[in-house]
LOKOLKOL-25229 format. One line per field, with one value per atom (N, C-alpha, C): residue number from 1; residue in one letter; x, y, z. Coordinates in steps of 0.1 Angstrom, whole numbers, plus 5000, padded with zeros to 4 digits. Example, Ala and Ser with C-alpha at 12.3 -4.5 7.8 and 13.67 -1.06 7.14 Angstrom:
<pts>
num <- [1 1 1 2 2 2] .
residu <- [A A A S S S] .
px <- [5132 5123 5132 5128 5137 5129] .
py <- [4943 4955 4967 4978 4989 5000] .
pz <- [5078 5078 5078 5071 5071 5079] .
</pts>
This chain:
<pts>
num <- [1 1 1 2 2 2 3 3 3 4 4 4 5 5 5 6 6 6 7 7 7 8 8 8 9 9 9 10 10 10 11 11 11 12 12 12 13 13 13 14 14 14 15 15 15 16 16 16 17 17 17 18 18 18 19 19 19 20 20 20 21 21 21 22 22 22 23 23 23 24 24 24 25 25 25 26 26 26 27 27 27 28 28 28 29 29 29 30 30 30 31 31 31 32 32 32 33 33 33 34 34 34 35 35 35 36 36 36 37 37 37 38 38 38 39 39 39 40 40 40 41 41 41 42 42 42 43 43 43 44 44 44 45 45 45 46 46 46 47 47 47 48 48 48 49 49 49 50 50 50 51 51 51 52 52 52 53 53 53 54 54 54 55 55 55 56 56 56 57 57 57 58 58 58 59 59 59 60 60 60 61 61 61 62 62 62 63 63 63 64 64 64 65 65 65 66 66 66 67 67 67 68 68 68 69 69 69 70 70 70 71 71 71 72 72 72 73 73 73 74 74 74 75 75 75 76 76 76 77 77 77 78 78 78 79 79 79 80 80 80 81 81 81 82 82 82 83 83 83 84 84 84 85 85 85 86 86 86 87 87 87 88 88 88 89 89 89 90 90 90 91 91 91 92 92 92 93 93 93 94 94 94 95 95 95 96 96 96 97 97 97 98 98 98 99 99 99 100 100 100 101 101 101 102 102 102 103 103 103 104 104 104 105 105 105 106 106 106 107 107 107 108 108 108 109 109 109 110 110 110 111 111 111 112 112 112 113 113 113 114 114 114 115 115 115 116 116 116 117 117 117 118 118 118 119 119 119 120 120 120 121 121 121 122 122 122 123 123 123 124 124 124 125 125 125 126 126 126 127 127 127 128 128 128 129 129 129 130 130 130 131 131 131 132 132 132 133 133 133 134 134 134 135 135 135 136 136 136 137 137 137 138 138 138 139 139 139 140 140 140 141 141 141 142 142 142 143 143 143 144 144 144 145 145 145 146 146 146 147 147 147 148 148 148 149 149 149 150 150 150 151 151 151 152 152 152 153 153 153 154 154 154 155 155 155 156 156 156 157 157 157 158 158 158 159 159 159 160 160 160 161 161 161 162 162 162 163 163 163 164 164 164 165 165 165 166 166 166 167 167 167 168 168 168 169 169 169 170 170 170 171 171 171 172 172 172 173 173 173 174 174 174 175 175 175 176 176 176 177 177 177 178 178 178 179 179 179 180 180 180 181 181 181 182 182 182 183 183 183 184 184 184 185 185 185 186 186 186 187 187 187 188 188 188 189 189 189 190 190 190 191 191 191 192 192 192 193 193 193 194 194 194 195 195 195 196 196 196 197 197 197 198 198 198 199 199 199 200 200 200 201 201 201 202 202 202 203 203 203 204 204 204 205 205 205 206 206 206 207 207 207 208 208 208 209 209 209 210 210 210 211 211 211 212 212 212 213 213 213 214 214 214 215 215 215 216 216 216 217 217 217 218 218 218 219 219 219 220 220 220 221 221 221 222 222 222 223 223 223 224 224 224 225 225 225 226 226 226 227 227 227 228 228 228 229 229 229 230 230 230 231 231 231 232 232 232 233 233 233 234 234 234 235 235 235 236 236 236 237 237 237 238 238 238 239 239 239 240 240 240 241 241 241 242 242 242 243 243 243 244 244 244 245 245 245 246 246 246 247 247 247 248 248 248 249 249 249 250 250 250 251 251 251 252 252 252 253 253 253 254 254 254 255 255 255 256 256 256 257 257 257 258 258 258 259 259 259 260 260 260 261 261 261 262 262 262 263 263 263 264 264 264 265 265 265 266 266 266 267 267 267 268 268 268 269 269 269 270 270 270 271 271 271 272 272 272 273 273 273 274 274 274 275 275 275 276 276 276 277 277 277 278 278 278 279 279 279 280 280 280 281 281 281 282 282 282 283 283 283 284 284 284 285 285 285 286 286 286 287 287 287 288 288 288 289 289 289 290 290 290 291 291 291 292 292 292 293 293 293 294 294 294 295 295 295 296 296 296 297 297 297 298 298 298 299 299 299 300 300 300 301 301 301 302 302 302 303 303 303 304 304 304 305 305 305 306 306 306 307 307 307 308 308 308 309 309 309 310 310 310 311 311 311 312 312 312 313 313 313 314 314 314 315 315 315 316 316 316 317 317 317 318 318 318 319 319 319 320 320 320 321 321 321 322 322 322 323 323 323 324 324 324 325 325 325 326 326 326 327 327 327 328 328 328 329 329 329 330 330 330 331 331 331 332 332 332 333 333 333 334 334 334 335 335 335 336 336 336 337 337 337 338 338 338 339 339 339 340 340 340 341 341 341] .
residu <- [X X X X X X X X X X X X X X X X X X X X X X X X X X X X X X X X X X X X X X X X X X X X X X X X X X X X X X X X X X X X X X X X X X X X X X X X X X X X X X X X X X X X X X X X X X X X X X X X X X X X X X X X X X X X X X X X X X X X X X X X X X X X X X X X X X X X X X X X X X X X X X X X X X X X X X X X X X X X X X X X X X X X X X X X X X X X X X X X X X X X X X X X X X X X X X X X X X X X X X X X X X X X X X X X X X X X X X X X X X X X X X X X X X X X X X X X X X X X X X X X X X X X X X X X X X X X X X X X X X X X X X X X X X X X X X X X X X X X X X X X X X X X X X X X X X X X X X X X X X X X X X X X X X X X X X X X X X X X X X X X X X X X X X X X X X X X X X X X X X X X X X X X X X X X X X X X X X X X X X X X X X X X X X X X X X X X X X X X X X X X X X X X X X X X X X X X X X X X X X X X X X X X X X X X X X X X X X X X X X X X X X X X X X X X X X X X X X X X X X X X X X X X X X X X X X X X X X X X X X X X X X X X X X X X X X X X X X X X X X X X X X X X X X X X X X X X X X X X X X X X X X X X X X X X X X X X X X X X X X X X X X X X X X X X X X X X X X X X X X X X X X X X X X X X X X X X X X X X X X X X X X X X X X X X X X X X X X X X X X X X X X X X X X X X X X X X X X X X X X X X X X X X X X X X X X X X X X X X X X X X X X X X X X X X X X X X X X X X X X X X X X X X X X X X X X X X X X X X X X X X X X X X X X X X X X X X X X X X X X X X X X X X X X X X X X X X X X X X X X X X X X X X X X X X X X X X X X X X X X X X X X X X X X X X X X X X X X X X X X X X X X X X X X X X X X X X X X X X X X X X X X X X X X X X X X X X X X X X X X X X X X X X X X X X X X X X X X X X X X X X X X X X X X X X X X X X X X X X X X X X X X X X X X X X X X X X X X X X X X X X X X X X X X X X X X X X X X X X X X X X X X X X X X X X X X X X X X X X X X X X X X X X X X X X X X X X X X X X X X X X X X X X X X X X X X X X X X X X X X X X X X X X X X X X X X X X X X X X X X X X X X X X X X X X X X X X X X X X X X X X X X X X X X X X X X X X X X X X X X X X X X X X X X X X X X X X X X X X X X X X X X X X X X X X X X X X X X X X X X X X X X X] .
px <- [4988 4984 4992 4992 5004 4999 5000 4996 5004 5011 5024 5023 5030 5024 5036 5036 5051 5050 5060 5068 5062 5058 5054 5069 5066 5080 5085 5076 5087 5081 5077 5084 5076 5062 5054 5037 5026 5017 5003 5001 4990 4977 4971 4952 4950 4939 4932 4917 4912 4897 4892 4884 4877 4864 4868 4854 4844 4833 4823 4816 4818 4817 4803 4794 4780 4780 4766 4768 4766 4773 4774 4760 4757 4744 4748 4739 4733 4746 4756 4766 4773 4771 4782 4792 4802 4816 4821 4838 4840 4859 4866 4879 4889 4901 4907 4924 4932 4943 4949 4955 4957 4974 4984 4994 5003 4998 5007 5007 4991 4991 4976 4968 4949 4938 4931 4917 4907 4900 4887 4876 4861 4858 4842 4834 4822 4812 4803 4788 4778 4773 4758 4748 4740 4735 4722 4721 4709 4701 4687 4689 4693 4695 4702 4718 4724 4739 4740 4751 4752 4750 4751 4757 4768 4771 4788 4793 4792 4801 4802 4788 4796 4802 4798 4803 4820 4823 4837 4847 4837 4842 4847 4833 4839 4851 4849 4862 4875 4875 4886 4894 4884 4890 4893 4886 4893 4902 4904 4922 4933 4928 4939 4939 4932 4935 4945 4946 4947 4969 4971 4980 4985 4979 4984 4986 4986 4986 4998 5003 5012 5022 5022 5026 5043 5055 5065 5070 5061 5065 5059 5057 5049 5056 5064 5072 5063 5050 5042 5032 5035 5024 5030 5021 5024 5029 5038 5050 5057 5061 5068 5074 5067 5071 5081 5072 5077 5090 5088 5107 5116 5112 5120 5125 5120 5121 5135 5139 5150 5150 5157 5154 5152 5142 5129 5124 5121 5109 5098 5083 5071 5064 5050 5048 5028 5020 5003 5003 4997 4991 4974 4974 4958 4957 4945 4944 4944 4943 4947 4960 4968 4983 4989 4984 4986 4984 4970 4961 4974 4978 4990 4998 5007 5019 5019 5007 5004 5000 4999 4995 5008 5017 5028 5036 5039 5045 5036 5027 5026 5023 5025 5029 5043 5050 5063 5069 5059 5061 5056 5047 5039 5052 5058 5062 5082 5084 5094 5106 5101 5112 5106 5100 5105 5094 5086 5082 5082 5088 5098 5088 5085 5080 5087 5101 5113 5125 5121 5130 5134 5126 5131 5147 5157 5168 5171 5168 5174 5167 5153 5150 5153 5155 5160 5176 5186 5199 5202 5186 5186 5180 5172 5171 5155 5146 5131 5124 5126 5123 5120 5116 5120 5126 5141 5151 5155 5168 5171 5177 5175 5176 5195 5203 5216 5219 5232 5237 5246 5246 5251 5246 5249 5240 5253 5247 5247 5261 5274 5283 5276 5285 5285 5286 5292 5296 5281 5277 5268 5253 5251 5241 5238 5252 5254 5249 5252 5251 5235 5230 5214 5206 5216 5204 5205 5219 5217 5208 5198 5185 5175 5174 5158 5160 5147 5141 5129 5117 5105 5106 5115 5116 5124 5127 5130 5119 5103 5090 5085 5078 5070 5056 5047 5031 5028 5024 5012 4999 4989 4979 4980 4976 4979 4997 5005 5016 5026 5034 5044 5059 5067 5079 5088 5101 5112 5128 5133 5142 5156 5156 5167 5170 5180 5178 5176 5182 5185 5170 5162 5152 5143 5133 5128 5113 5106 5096 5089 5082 5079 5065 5057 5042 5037 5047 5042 5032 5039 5038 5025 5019 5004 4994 5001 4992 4980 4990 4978 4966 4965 4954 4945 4954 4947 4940 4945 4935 4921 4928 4911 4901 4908 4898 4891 4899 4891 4877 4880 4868 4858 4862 4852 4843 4851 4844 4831 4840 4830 4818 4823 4807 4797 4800 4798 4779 4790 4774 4760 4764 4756 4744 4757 4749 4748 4754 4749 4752 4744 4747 4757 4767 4774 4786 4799 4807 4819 4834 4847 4852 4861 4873 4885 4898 4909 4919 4930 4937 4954 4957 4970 4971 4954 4957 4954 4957 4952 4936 4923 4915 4905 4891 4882 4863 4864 4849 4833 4825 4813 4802 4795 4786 4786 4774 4772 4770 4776 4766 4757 4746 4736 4725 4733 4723 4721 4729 4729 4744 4751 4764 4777 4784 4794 4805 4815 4820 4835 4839 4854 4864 4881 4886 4899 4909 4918 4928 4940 4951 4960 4971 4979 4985 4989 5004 5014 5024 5034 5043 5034 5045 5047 5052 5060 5053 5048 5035 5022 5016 5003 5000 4990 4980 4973 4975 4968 4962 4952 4949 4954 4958 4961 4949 4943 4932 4923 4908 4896 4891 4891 4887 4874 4869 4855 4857 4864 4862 4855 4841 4829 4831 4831 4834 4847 4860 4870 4885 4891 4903 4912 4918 4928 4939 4951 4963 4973 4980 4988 5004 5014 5028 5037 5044 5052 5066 5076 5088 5093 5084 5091 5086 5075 5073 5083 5091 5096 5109 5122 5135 5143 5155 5171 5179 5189 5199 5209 5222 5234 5243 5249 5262 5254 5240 5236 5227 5231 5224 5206 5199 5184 5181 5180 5178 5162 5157 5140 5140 5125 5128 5121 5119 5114 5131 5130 5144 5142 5150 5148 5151 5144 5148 5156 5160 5168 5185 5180 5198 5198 5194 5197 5195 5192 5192 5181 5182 5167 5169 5157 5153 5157 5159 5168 5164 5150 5147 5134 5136 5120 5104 5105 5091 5085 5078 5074 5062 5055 5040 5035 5029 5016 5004 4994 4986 4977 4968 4971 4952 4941 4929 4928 4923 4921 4908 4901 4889 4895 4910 4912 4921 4922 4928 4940 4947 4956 4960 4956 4968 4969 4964 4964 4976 4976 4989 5002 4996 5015 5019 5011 5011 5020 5010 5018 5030 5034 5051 5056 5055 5060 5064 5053 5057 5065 5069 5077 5091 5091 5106 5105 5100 5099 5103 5096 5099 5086 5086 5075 5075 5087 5087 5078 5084 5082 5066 5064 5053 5044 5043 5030 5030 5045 5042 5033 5038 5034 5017 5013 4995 4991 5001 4990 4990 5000 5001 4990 4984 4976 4965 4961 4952 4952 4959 4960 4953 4949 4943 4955 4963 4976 4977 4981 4984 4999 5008 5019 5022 5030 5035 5054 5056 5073 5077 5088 5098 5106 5104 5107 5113 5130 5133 5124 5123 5113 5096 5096 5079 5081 5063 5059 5048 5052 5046 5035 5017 5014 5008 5008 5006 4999 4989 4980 4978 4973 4970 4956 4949 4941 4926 4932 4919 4919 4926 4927 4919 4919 4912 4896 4888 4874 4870 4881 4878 4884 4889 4892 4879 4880 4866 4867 4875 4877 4895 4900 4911 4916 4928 4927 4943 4942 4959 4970] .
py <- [4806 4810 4823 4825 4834 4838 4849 4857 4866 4866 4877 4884 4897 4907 4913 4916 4917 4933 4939 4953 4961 4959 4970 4976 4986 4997 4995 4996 5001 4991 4997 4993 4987 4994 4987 4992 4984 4988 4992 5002 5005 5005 5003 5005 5019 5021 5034 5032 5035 5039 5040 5035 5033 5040 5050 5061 5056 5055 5054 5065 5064 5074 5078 5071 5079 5081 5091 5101 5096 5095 5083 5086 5075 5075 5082 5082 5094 5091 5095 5090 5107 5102 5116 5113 5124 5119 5130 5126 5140 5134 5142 5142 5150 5148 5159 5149 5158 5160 5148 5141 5133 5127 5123 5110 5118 5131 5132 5127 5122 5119 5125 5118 5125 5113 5113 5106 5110 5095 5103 5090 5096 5087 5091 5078 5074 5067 5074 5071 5069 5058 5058 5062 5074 5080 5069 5071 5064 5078 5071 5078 5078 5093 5090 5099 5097 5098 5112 5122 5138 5139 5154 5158 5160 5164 5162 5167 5181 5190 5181 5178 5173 5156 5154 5140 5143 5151 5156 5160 5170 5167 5161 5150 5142 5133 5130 5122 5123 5142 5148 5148 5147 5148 5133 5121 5109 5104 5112 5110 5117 5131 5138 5132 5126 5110 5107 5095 5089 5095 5108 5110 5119 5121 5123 5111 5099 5088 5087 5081 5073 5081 5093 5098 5101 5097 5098 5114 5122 5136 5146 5143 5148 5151 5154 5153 5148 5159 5152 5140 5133 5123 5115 5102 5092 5085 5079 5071 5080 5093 5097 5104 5104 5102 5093 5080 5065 5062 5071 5070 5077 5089 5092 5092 5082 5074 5069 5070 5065 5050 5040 5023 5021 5009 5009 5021 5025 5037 5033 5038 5033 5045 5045 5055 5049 5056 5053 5055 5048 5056 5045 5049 5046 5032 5027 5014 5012 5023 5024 5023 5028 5021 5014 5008 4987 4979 4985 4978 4974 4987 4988 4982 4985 4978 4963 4957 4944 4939 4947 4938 4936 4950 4949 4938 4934 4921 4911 4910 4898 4895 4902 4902 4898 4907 4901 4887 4883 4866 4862 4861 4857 4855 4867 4873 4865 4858 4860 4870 4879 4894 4905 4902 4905 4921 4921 4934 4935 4948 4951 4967 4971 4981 4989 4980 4990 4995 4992 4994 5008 5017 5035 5038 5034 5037 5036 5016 5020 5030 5027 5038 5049 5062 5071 5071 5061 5066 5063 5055 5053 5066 5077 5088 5090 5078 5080 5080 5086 5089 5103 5112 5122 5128 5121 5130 5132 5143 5149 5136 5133 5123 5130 5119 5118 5125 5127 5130 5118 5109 5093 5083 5069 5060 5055 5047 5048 5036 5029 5022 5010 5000 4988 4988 4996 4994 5007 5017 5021 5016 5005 4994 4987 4982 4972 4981 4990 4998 5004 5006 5010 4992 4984 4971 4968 4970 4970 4978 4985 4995 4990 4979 4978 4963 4956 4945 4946 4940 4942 4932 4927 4922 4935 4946 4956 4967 4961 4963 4956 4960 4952 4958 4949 4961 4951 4960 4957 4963 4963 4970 4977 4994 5003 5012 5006 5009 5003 5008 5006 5008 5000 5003 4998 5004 5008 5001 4993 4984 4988 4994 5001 5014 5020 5035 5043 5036 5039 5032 5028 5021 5029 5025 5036 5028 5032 5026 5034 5028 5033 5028 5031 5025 5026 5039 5038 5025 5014 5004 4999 5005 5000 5009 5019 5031 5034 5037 5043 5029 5020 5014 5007 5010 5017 5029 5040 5049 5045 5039 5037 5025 5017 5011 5020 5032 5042 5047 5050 5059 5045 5031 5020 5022 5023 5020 5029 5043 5057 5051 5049 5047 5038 5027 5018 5020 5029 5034 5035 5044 5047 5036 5028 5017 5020 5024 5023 5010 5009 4999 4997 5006 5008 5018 5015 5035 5025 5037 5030 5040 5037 5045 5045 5056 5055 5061 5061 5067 5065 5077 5066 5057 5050 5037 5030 5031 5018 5019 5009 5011 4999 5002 4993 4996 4989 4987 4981 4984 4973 4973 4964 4965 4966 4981 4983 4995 5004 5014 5016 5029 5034 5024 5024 5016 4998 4993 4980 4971 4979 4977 4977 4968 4965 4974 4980 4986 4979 4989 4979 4988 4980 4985 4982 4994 4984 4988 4981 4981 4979 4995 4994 4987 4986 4984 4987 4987 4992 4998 5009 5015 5031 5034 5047 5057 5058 5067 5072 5074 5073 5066 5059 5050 5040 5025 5014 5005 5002 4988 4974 4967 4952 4943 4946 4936 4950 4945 4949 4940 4942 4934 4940 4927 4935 4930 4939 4931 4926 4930 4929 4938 4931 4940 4936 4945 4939 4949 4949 4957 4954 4963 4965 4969 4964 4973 4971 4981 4983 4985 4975 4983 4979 4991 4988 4999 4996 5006 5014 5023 5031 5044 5047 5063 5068 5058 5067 5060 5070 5061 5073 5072 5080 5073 5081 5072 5080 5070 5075 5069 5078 5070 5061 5063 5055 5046 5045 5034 5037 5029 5031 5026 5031 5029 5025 5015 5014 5018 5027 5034 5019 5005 4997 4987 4988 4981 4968 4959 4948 4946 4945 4945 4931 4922 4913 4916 4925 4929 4944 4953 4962 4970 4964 4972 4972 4979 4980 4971 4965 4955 4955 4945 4943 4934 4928 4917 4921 4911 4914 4922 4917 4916 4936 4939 4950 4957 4949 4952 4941 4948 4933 4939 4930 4937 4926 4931 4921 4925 4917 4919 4912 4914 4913 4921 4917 4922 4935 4936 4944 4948 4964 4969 4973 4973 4976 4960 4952 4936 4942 4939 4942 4953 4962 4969 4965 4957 4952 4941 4936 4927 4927 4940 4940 4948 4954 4958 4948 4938 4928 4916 4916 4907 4914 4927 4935 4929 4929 4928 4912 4898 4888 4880 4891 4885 4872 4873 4865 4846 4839 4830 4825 4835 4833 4838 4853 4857 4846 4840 4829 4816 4812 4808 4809 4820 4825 4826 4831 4829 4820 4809 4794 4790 4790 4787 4795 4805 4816 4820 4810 4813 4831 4836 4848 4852 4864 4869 4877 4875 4883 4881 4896 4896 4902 4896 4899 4902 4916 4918 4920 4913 4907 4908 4916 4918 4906 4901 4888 4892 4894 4900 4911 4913 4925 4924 4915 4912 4912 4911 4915 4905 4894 4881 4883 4882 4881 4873 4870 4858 4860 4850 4848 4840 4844 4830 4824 4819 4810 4817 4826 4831 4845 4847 4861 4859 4849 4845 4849 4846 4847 4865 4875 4889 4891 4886 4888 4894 4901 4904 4905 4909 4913 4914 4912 4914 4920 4931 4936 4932 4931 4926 4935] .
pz <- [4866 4852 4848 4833 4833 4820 4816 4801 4796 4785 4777 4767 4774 4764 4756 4745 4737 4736 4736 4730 4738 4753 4762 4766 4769 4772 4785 4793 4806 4822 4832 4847 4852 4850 4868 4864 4867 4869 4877 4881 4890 4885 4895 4896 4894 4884 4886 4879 4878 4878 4856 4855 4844 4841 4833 4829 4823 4823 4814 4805 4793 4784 4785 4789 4795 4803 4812 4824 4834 4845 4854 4869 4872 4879 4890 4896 4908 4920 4921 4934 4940 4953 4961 4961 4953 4945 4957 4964 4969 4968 4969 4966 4977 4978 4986 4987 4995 5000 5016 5012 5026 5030 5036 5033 5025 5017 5010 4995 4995 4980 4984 4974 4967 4974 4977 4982 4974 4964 4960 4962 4964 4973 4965 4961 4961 4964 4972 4976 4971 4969 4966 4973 4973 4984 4992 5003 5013 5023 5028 5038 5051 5054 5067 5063 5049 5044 5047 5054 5053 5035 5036 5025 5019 5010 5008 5012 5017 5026 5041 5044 5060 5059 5049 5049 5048 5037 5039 5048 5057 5070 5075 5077 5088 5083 5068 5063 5064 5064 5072 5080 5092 5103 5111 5106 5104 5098 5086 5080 5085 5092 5099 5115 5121 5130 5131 5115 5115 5110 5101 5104 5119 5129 5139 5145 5140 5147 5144 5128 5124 5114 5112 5105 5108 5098 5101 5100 5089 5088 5101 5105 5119 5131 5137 5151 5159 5158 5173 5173 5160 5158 5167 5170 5180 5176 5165 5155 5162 5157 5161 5177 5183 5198 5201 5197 5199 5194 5182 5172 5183 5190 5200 5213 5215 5233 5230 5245 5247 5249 5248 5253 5268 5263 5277 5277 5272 5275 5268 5271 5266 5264 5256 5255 5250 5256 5251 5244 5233 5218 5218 5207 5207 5196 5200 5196 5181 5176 5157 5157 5166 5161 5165 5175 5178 5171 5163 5155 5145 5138 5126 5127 5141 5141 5142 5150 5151 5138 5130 5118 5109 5110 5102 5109 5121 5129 5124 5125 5116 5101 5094 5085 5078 5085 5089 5089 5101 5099 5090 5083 5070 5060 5059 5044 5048 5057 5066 5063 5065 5066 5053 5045 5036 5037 5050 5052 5063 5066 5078 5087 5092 5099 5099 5106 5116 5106 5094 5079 5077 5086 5086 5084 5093 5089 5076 5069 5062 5045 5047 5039 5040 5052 5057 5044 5048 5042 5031 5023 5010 5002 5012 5008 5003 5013 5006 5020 5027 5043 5044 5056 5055 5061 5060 5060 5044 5047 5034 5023 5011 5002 5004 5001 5002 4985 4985 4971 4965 4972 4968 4978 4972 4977 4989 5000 5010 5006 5018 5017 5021 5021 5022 5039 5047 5061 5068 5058 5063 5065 5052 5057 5063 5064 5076 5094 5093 5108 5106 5095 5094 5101 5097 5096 5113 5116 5132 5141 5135 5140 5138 5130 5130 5136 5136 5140 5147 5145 5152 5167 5169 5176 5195 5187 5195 5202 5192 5198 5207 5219 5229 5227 5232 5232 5243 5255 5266 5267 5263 5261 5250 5255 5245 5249 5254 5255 5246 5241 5233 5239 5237 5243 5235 5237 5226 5231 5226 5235 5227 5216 5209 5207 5210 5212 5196 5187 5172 5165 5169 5163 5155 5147 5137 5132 5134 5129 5120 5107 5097 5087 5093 5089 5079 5068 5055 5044 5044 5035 5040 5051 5053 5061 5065 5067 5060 5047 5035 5033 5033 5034 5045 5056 5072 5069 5064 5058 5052 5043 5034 5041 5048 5060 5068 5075 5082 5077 5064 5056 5052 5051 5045 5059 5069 5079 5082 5085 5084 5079 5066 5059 5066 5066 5068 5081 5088 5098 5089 5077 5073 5061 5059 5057 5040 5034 5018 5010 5001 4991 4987 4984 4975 4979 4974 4978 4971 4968 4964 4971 4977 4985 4982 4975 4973 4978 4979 4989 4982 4971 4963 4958 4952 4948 4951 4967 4972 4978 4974 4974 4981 4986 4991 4985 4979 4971 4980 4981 4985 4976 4976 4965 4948 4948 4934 4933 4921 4919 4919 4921 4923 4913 4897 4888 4889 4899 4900 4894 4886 4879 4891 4887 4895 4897 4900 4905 4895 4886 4875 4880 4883 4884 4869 4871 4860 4864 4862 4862 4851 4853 4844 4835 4825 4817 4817 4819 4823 4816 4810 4802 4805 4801 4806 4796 4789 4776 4779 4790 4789 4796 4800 4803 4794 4800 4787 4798 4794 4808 4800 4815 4812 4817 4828 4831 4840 4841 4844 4855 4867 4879 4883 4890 4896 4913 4918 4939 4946 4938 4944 4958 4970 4989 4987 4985 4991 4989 4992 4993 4980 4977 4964 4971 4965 4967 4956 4950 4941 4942 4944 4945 4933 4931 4920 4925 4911 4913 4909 4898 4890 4890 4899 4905 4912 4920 4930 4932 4927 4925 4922 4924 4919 4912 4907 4896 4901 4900 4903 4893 4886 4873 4869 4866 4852 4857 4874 4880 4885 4881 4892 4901 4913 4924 4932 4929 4934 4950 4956 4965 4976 4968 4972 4982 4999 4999 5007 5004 5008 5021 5034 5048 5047 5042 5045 5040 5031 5026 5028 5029 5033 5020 5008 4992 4983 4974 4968 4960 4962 4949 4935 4930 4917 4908 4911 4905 4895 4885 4869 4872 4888 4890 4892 4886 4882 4888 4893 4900 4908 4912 4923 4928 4924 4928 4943 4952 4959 4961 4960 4968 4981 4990 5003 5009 5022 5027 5032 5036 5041 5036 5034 5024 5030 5045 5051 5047 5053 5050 5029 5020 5009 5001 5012 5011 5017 5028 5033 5024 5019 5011 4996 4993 4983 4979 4993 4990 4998 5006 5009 4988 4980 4976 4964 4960 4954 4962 4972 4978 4970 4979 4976 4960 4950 4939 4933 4916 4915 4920 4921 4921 4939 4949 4956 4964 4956 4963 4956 4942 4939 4949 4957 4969 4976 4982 4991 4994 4982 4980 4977 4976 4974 4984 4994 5009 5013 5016 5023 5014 5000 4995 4990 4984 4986 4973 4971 4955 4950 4940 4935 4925 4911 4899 4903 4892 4893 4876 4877 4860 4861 4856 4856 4839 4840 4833 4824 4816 4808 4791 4794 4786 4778 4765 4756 4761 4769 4773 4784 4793 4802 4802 4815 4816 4831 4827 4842 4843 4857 4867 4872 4882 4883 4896 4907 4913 4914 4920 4920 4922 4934 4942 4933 4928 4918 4907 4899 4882 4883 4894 4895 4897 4901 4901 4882 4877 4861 4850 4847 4842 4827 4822 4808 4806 4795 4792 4778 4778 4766 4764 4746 4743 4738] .
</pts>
């Protein structure tokens, strides 16, 4: 299914959150710092729930975990170790980052290539890593020698051991971390058992239930324009994971050119194709995220493949000369809630 919208301006659209112009029911709202982007997070209170100071806490110190786990800016995180072993060398980490990596490998297969884990080099020399961003875009012969570093096939896992069979290899958890994150905190809750909460983490988000008053929990997603904020569609998840990827936050231009910081592990280059957004629901908001920068690389013809094969829930907003055409798949249309033109 497919719906077009005429004389929108610009790139890509994300999820964000829908105010209600009356005073919103009784919920423990708390917000903070994580990844490198903002977390804001709502509870319907129960008993038994801390208060918002310790609940914060504890949310804290399960997100700072979860970046000592996988965290590329980190030297001593446990990604990072692992990035610096020598070949054949192994190294323990803990079962949250098996969990990750195992999912980004299969994913991998799913998507076939088109989301990569071990993609660090070449995002590193395209300048969206963290090393220092380059002052020109990378050669033809220097791609080619980034692409000879990755492959997930240069990961082993026996237990909770990881071992490293390339000396140059690079692994880079970004593209599903952050909604490994917001699984962490669904979970947290989860003990406590409330009705209701929304968890966000950059966007990428996981819902259960209902608010406090019995009302469903709406999200919306962007239009893609570069002005402001406009919604294109109003979802309701009911229990279920969101994830949002697009291209036009985060990019460089060189002689005129734009560079998306989005790169295609099969060619070694950033994406070049109409497709502008994706948004992807899933129970779990870590697949939901690999997902949906796997189907940015992919492209629309293919990712609506891809979710009819795998039953998948996905809106896609694609670039169609002066318009902006979205798509639809199957298992997506029933979270549709309202639409504005």
């Amino acid at each position: 299914m497919k719906k077009t919208f005429s004389n929108w301006l610009v790139l890509v659209g994300l999820a964000f959150f829908i105010s209600a112009c009356s005073k919103a029911p009784d919920v423990i709202a708390l917000s903070g710092s994580t990844m490198g982007t903002t977390y804001n997070i709502k509870v319907v209170p129960v008993p038994g729930l801390p208060d918002a100071k310790a609940l914060q806490a504890e949310i804290d110190v399960a997100l700072e975990r979860v970046n000592d786990q996988m965290s590329t800016y980190r030297p001593d995180s446990e990604l990072s170790r692992f990035n610096q072993l020598s070949p054949e060398q192994g190294i323990e980490v803990s079962a949250d980052t098996v969990k990750v990596i195992e999912e980004g490998m299969r994913l991998h297969r799913m998507t076939g290539g088109a989301l990569d884990i071990t993609l660090g080099p070449l995002v590193n020399i395209w300048g969206f890593g963290p090393d220092k961003r380059p002052t020109h875009s990378p050669t033809d012969a220097e791609i080619a020698a980034a692409k000879l570093r990755t492959g997930i096939e240069h990961i082993s896992i026996e237990g909770l051991k990881l071992t490293k069979h390339n000396a140059e290899l690079y692994v880079d958890l970004s593209s599903i971390a952050k909604g490994f994150g917001v699984d962490v905190i669904a979970e947290l809750l989860e003990k406590y058992h409330p009705s209701g909460y929304l968890v966000e983490i950059g966007g990428e988000l996981r819902v259960k239930g209902t608010k406090a008053d019995g009302s469903a929990w709406r999200i919306a997603i962007e239009k893609p324009v570069t002005d402001g904020r406009a919604v294109s569609e109003v979802v309701e998840p009911g229990t279920m994971g969101m994830a949002t990827s697009g291209d036009y936050r985060n990019y460089f231009e060189e002689n005129g050119k734009r560079f998306s910081h989005l790169i295609d592990p099969r060619t070694g280059y950033p994406i070049a194709h109409t497709l502008a957004s994706v948004t992807v629901l899933h129970p779990s908001c870590m697949t939901a995220d690999g997902l949906a920068t796997a189907m940015m690389v992919l492209g629309s013809e293919a990712s609506l493949a891809l979710a009819k094969r795998e039953q998948l829930a996905i809106m896609l907003i694609e670039k169609q000369g002066e318009q902006f055409v979205v798509h639809y798949s199957d298992a997506f249309l029933p979270f549709v809630k309202s639409t504005q033109e």
